[in-house]
N, C-alpha and C positions, 0 to 999 in steps of 0.2 A: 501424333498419329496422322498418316499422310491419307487414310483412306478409312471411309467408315463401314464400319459393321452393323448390321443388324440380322435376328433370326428371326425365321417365317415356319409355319407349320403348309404344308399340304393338306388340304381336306375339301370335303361339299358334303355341303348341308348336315355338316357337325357332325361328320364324320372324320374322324382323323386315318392319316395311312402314314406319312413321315415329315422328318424335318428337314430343315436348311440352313444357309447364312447366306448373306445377299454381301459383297463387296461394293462399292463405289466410289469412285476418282473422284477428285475433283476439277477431272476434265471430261469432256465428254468424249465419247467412243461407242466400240460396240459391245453388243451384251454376250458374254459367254457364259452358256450355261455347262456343267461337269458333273455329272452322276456317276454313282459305282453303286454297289452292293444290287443290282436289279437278280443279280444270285446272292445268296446271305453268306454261301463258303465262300466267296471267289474275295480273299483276303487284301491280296496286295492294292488294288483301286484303294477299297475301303480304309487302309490304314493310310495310303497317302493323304486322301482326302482329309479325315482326322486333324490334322497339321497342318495342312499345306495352309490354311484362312491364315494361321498366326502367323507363318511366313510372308503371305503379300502384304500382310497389316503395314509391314514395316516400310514398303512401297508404294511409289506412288505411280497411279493406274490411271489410264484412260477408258472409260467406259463404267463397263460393269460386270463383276463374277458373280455366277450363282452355282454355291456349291452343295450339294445330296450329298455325303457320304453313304447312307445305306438305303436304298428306296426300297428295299425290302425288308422291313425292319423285324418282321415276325420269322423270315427265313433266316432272319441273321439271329436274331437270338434264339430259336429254338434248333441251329443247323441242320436245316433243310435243305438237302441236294436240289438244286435248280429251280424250284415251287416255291408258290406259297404257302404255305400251310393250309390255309383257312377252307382252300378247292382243290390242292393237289394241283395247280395249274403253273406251267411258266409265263413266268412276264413277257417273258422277252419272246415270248409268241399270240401275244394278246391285242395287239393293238393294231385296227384301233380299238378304243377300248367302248365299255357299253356300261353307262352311268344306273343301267336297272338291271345290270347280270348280276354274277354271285363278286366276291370280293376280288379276284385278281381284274378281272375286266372293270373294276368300278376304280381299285389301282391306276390302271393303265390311262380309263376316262379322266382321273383326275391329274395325273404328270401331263396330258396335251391341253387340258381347259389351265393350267395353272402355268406349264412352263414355254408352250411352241409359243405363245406370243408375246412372249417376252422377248423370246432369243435371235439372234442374228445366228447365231452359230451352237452345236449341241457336241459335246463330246462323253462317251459314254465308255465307265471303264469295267472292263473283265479282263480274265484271267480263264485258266481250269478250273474247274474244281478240284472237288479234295479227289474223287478218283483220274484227275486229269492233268497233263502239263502241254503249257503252249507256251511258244518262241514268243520273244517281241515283236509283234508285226500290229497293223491296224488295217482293217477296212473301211471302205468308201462306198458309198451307192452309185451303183452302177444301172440302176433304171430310176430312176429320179431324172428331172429336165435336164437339158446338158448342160445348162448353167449352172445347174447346183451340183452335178454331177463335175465339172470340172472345177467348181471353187473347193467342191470336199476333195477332189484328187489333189490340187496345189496345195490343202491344207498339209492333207497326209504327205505329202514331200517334203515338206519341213518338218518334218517328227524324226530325232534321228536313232531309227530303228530299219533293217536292214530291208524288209517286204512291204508294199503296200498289197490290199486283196479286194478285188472288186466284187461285190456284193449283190444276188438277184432280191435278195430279202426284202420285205415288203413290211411285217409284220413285228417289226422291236421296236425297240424305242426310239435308236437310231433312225433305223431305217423310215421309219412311221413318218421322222421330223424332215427328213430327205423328203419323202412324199407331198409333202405340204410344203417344201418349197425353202426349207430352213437345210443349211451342210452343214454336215453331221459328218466324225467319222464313231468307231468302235475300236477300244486300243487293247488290244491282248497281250499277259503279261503271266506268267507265273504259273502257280499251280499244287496242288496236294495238300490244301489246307493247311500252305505255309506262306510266310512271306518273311522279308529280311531288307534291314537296311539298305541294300545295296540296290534292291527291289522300289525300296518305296524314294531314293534318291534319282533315280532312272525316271521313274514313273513323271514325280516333280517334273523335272528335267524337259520332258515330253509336252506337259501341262505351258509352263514357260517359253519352249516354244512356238507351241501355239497361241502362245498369248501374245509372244514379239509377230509371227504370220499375221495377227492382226490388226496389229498398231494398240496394243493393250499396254504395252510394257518395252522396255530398250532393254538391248544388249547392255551386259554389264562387263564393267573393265576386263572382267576374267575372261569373259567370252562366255557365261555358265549358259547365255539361250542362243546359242549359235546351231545353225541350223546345219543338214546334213554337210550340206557343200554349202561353204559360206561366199561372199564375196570375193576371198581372193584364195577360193576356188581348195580350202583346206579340208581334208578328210579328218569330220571327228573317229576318230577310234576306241571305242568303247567296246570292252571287254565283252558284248553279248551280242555284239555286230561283226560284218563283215569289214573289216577295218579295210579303211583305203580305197574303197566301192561305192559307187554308185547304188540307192535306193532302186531296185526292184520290184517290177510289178507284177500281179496274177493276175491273168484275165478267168482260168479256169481251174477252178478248186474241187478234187472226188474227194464228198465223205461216205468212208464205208461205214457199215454197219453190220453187226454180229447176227449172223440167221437164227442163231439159238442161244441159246445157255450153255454155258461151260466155265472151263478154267482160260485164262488169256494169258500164253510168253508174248509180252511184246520184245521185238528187237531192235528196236527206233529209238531214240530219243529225241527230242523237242529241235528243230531246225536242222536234221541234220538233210544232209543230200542224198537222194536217190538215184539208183541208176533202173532202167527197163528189169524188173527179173531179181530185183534186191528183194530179200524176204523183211517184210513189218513184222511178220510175230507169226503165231501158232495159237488154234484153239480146240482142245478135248473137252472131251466128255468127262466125268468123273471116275468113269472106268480106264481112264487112259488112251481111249481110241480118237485116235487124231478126227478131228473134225473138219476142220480146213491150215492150207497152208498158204497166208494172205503172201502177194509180192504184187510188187511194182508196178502198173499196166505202161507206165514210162517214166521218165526221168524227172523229180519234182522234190520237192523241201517236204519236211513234216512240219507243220503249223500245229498241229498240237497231236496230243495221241491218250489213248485210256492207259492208266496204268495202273486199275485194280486189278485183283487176279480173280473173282468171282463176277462172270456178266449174265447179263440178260441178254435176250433175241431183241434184237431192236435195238438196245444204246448203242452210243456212238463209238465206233472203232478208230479212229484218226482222223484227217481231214489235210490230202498231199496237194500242196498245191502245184502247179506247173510253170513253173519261170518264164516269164515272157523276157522280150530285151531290155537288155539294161541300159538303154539310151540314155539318158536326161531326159528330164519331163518334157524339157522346150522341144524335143523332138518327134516325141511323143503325141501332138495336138492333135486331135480328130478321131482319137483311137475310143470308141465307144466304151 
């Protein structure tokens, strides 16, 4: 075995919240820390993770992996839309977190006393949920220091997935570790309380090469961690990208939200392209009286979109982001 294993519990002061597995080379490098399950539905992260440990076993690593498959371990077994159980509260609006609040904030306090100083680097994975579906894209913090903001932007350029999304977020887990001075991205994937091979292959895929972005791990003969645009400048083409295209960035992301209750037609699906005046969907009443009739305010991708047909006032309606140029990063330097 080229690299050793061992498991670690999360906790303070005997309190337990979740587990782990720690990887270690026996070279030195930097520490990567990999989280999913911070929603308990949000499927695809968590089953990659599941697997992915047996798979680096067999390699040999510089540095160090740390990998959570589910930090939400009460939402994951009791499936709970976005919460914890315990408070009704999201994680991934908690932090930082407070070691004497009720239990998701005391969650939260424990992922930053336990994992930001470990890590060189935080990559943190979701998905939709089960009423939700989102494209492959990842975000970056985009008010974090510039230095951490532009080591998380070059990470996210090597991920080969078709968007990156610049982030004002302050308060996840991601974003929290961006704050304190750790790059961090957030990798979205999937959706509806499912996940699939093809899904948790991709995901890997993503995992590795962020691992070669930081000198953890080498390309392998096949080319399998080859980055979007590799050195002699070859477009991966994978089935959920824009083949042959340059990485894409958002500077400006609308998520709408439903003013009431009703029934929701969406007309969208995950990634696809909008024009100014394109209808997303439609929402009634139960009596059939149209409510609103959502379109376009300009031209911009769907990063993810609801696709129950029963909502609330307030959940989330979609989230359009707006294409900025598709330069090359190297062109791109200075862009906030």
């Amino acid at each position: 075995m080229k690299t050793e294993k061992k498991k670690f519990s999360i906790e303070i002061s005997g309190e337990f919240f979740c587990q782990g597995m720690e990887m270690t080379g026996k070279n030195p490098g930097k520490t990567l820390v990999v989280t999913a399950g911070v929603h308990g539905r949000e499927y695809v992260g968590i089953q990659t993770l599941f697997t992915f440990a047996e798979d680096i076993l067999r390699e040999e690593i510089n540095g160090r992996l740390i990998l959570i498959p589910v930090v939400n371990e009460e939402g994951f077994y009791q499936g709970s839309r976005q919460i914890v159980p315990a408070d009704g509260i999201n994680l991934n609006r908690a932090f930082p977190g407070d070691i004497h609040g009720t239990r998701t904030w005391r969650l939260a306090a424990a992922l930053e006393t336990c994992l930001y100083p470990k890590a060189d680097f935080l990559l943190d994975l979701h998905g939709g949920d089960d009423n939700e579906m989102a494209m492959p894209f990842v975000y970056f913090s985009a008010c974090a220091g510039t230095g951490v903001t532009e080591a998380s932007r070059r990470a996210a350029s090597s991920l080969s997935v078709s968007v990156r999304t610049a982030s004002s977020a302050r308060n996840g887990l991601y974003s929290q570790a961006a704050q304190q001075g750790i790059p961090s991205l957030l990798l979205e994937r999937g959706g509806g309380g499912l996940w699939s091979a093809e899904e948790i292959k991709e995901c890997k895929k993503n995992i590795r090469e962020l691992m070669v972005h930081l000198g953890m791990i080498q390309e392998d003969e096949k080319g399998e961690s080859k980055t979007w645009k590799n050195k002699r400048n070859i477009a991966r083409k994978d089935k959920e990208t824009e083949a042959g295209k340059e990485q894409r960035e958002i500077l400006h992301t609308e998520y709408l939200k439903f003013p009431a209750d009703g029934i929701w037609y969406p007309s969208v699906t995950a990634g696809q392209h909008l024009k100014a005046g394109d209808i997303i969907g439609e929402l009634y009443r139960m009596d059939g009286e149209l409510i609103h009739r959502y379109k376009a305010k300009q031209a911009g991708i769907v990063l993810y979109y609801t696709t129950a047909s029963g909502v609330r006032a307030g959940d989330g309606l979609a989230a359009i982001g707006k294409l900025e140029s598709h330069l090359p990063l190297k062109e791109r330097e200075g862009t906030p």
